[in-house]
C-alpha positions as CSV (number, residue, x, y, z in Angstrom):
1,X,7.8,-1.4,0.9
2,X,9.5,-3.2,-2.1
3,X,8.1,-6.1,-4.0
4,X,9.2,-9.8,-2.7
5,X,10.4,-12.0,-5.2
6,X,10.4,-15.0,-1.5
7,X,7.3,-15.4,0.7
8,X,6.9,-17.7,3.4
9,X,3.4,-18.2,5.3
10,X,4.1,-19.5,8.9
11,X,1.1,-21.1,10.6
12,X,2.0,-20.1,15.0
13,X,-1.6,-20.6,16.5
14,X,-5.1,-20.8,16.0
15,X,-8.2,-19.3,18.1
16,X,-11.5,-21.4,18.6
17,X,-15.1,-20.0,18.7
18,X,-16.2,-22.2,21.7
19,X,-19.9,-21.8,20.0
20,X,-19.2,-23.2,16.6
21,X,-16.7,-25.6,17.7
22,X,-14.4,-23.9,14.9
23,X,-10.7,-23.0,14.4
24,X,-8.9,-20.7,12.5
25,X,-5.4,-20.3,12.2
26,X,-3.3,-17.7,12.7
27,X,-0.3,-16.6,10.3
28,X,2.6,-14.7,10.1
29,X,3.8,-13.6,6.5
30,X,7.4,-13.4,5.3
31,X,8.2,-11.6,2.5
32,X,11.7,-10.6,1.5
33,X,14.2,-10.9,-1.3
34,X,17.6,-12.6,-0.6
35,X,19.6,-11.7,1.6
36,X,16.8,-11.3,4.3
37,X,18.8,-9.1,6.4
38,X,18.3,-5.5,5.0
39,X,15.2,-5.7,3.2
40,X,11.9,-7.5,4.7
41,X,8.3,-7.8,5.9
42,X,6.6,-10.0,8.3
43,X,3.1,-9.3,9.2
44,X,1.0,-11.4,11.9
45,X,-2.9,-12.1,10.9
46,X,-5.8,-14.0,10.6
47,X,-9.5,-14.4,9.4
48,X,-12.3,-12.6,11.5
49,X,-14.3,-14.9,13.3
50,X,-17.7,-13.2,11.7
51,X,-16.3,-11.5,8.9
52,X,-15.1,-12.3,5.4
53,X,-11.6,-10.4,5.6
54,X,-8.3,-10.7,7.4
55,X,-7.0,-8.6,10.2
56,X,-3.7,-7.9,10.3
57,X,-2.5,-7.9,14.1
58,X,1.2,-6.6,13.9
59,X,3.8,-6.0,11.1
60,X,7.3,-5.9,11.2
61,X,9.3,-4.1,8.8
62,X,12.1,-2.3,7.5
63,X,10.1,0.5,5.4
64,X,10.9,4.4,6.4
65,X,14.3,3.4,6.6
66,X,14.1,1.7,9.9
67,X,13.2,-1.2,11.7
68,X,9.8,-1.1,13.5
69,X,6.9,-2.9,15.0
70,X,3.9,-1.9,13.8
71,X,1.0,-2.0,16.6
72,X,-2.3,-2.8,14.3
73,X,-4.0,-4.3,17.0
74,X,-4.6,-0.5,18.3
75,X,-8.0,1.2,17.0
76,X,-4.8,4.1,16.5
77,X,-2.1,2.4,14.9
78,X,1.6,3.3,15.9
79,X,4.9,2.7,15.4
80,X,7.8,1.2,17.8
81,X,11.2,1.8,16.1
82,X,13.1,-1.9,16.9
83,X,16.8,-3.1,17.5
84,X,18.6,-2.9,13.9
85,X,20.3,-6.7,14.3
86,X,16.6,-8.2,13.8
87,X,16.4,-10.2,10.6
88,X,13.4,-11.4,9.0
89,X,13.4,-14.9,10.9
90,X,14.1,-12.9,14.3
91,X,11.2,-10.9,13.5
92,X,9.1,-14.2,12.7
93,X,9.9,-15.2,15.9
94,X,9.4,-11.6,17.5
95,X,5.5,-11.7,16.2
96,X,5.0,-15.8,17.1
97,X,6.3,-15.4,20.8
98,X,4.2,-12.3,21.0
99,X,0.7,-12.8,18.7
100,X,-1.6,-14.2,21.7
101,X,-1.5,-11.0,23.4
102,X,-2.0,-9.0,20.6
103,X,-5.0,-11.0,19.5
104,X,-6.1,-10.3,22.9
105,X,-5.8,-6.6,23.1
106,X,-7.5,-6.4,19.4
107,X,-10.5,-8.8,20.3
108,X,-10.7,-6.6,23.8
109,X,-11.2,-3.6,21.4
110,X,-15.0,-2.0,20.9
111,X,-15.1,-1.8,17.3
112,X,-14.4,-5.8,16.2
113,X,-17.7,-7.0,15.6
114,X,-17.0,-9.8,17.9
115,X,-19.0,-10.8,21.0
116,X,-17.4,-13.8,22.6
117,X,-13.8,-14.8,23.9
118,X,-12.1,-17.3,22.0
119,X,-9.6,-20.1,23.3
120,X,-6.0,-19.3,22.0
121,X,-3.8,-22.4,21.5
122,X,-0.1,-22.0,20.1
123,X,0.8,-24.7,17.2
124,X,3.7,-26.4,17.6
Protein backbone atom coordinates (compact mmCIF):
# COMPACT_ATOMS: atom_id res chain seq x y z
CA UNK A 1 0.00 0.00 0.00
CA UNK A 2 1.00 3.62 -1.01
CA UNK A 3 1.13 6.57 1.36
CA UNK A 4 -2.30 8.80 1.62
CA UNK A 5 -1.83 12.32 1.35
CA UNK A 6 -6.46 12.26 2.44
CA UNK A 7 -7.75 10.28 5.43
CA UNK A 8 -11.13 10.26 6.67
CA UNK A 9 -12.11 8.52 10.09
CA UNK A 10 -15.88 7.43 9.91
CA UNK A 11 -17.47 6.76 13.35
CA UNK A 12 -20.58 3.54 12.13
CA UNK A 13 -21.21 1.97 15.71
CA UNK A 14 -20.20 1.50 19.04
CA UNK A 15 -20.27 -1.74 21.39
CA UNK A 16 -21.11 -1.41 25.26
CA UNK A 17 -19.61 -3.50 28.14
CA UNK A 18 -22.97 -4.03 29.98
CA UNK A 19 -20.66 -4.32 33.22
CA UNK A 20 -18.88 -1.05 33.10
CA UNK A 21 -21.67 0.81 31.59
CA UNK A 22 -18.98 1.92 28.78
CA UNK A 23 -18.92 2.58 25.02
CA UNK A 24 -16.49 2.54 22.49
CA UNK A 25 -16.83 3.33 19.15
CA UNK A 26 -16.23 1.68 16.24
CA UNK A 27 -14.29 3.23 13.05
CA UNK A 28 -13.74 2.74 9.68
CA UNK A 29 -10.55 4.52 8.08
CA UNK A 30 -10.26 6.05 4.67
CA UNK A 31 -7.16 6.67 3.26
CA UNK A 32 -6.59 7.52 -0.39
CA UNK A 33 -5.16 10.10 -2.68
CA UNK A 34 -7.42 11.85 -5.17
CA UNK A 35 -9.12 10.46 -7.38
CA UNK A 36 -10.39 7.70 -4.87
CA UNK A 37 -11.25 5.34 -7.57
CA UNK A 38 -7.97 3.42 -8.37
CA UNK A 39 -5.91 3.79 -5.39
CA UNK A 40 -7.44 3.31 -1.69
CA UNK A 41 -7.76 1.76 1.82
CA UNK A 42 -10.54 1.43 4.19
CA UNK A 43 -10.11 -0.56 7.26
CA UNK A 44 -12.92 -1.29 9.91
CA UNK A 45 -11.64 -1.20 13.88
CA UNK A 46 -11.87 -0.47 17.28
CA UNK A 47 -10.33 -0.45 20.80
CA UNK A 48 -10.35 -3.84 22.82
CA UNK A 49 -12.57 -3.77 25.50
CA UNK A 50 -9.58 -4.99 28.05
CA UNK A 51 -6.79 -4.14 26.18
CA UNK A 52 -4.69 -1.06 25.32
CA UNK A 53 -4.55 -1.67 21.37
CA UNK A 54 -6.91 -1.65 18.39
CA UNK A 55 -8.18 -4.52 16.44
CA UNK A 56 -8.65 -4.18 13.13
CA UNK A 57 -11.90 -6.20 12.03
CA UNK A 58 -11.78 -5.96 8.05
CA UNK A 59 -9.83 -4.03 5.37
CA UNK A 60 -10.59 -3.12 2.16
CA UNK A 61 -8.11 -2.48 -0.37
CA UNK A 62 -6.76 -2.20 -3.65
CA UNK A 63 -3.02 -3.51 -2.80
CA UNK A 64 -1.79 -6.85 -4.90
CA UNK A 65 -3.26 -5.31 -7.78
CA UNK A 66 -6.78 -6.09 -6.91
CA UNK A 67 -9.60 -5.27 -5.02
CA UNK A 68 -10.28 -7.44 -1.87
CA UNK A 69 -11.81 -7.80 1.43
CA UNK A 70 -9.67 -8.62 3.94
CA UNK A 71 -11.25 -11.13 6.67
CA UNK A 72 -9.14 -10.04 10.04
CA UNK A 73 -11.84 -11.00 12.14
CA UNK A 74 -10.49 -14.85 11.38
CA UNK A 75 -7.74 -16.20 13.98
CA UNK A 76 -6.37 -17.18 9.94
CA UNK A 77 -6.73 -14.21 7.97
CA UNK A 78 -7.84 -14.44 4.25
CA UNK A 79 -8.53 -12.78 1.32
CA UNK A 80 -11.90 -12.32 -0.79
CA UNK A 81 -11.01 -10.75 -4.25
CA UNK A 82 -14.15 -7.94 -4.71
CA UNK A 83 -16.16 -6.45 -7.67
CA UNK A 84 -13.58 -3.88 -9.47
CA UNK A 85 -16.41 -0.84 -9.75
CA UNK A 86 -16.00 -0.48 -5.72
CA UNK A 87 -14.64 2.94 -4.82
CA UNK A 88 -13.38 3.95 -1.63
CA UNK A 89 -16.90 5.38 -0.35
CA UNK A 90 -18.57 1.96 -1.70
CA UNK A 91 -16.19 0.19 0.27
CA UNK A 92 -16.93 2.56 3.41
CA UNK A 93 -20.18 1.55 3.02
CA UNK A 94 -19.28 -2.21 2.22
CA UNK A 95 -17.47 -2.37 5.90
CA UNK A 96 -20.47 -0.07 7.83
CA UNK A 97 -23.41 -2.24 6.46
CA UNK A 98 -21.31 -5.28 7.32
CA UNK A 99 -19.02 -4.48 10.78
CA UNK A 100 -21.66 -5.90 13.42
CA UNK A 101 -21.23 -9.31 12.18
CA UNK A 102 -17.74 -9.23 11.97
CA UNK A 103 -17.34 -7.84 15.52
CA UNK A 104 -19.44 -10.80 16.32
CA UNK A 105 -17.53 -13.56 14.67
CA UNK A 106 -14.08 -11.87 16.17
CA UNK A 107 -15.53 -11.53 19.84
CA UNK A 108 -16.95 -15.38 19.28
CA UNK A 109 -13.20 -16.24 18.65
CA UNK A 110 -11.17 -18.16 21.60
CA UNK A 111 -8.12 -16.15 21.61
CA UNK A 112 -9.70 -12.31 22.37
CA UNK A 113 -9.17 -11.91 25.91
CA UNK A 114 -12.73 -11.14 26.27
CA UNK A 115 -15.30 -12.79 28.50
CA UNK A 116 -18.60 -11.16 28.10
CA UNK A 117 -21.04 -10.19 25.09
CA UNK A 118 -21.38 -6.69 24.37
CA UNK A 119 -24.51 -4.78 23.06
CA UNK A 120 -23.87 -3.52 19.38
CA UNK A 121 -25.71 -0.28 18.43
CA UNK A 122 -25.20 1.30 14.80
CA UNK A 123 -24.62 5.30 14.86
CA UNK A 124 -26.55 7.12 12.77
Amino acid sequence: MGSWNQRVTVEVGKYIDPVKNKESIIKIEVMYNKPTENDFVCELGFPHPTKQKDIPLARIDTSHGFLHLDKLWKKEKEKQKLSKDMNAWDAAKYLQKNWQSYFKKWSNRKDTDISQLYKLNNLE
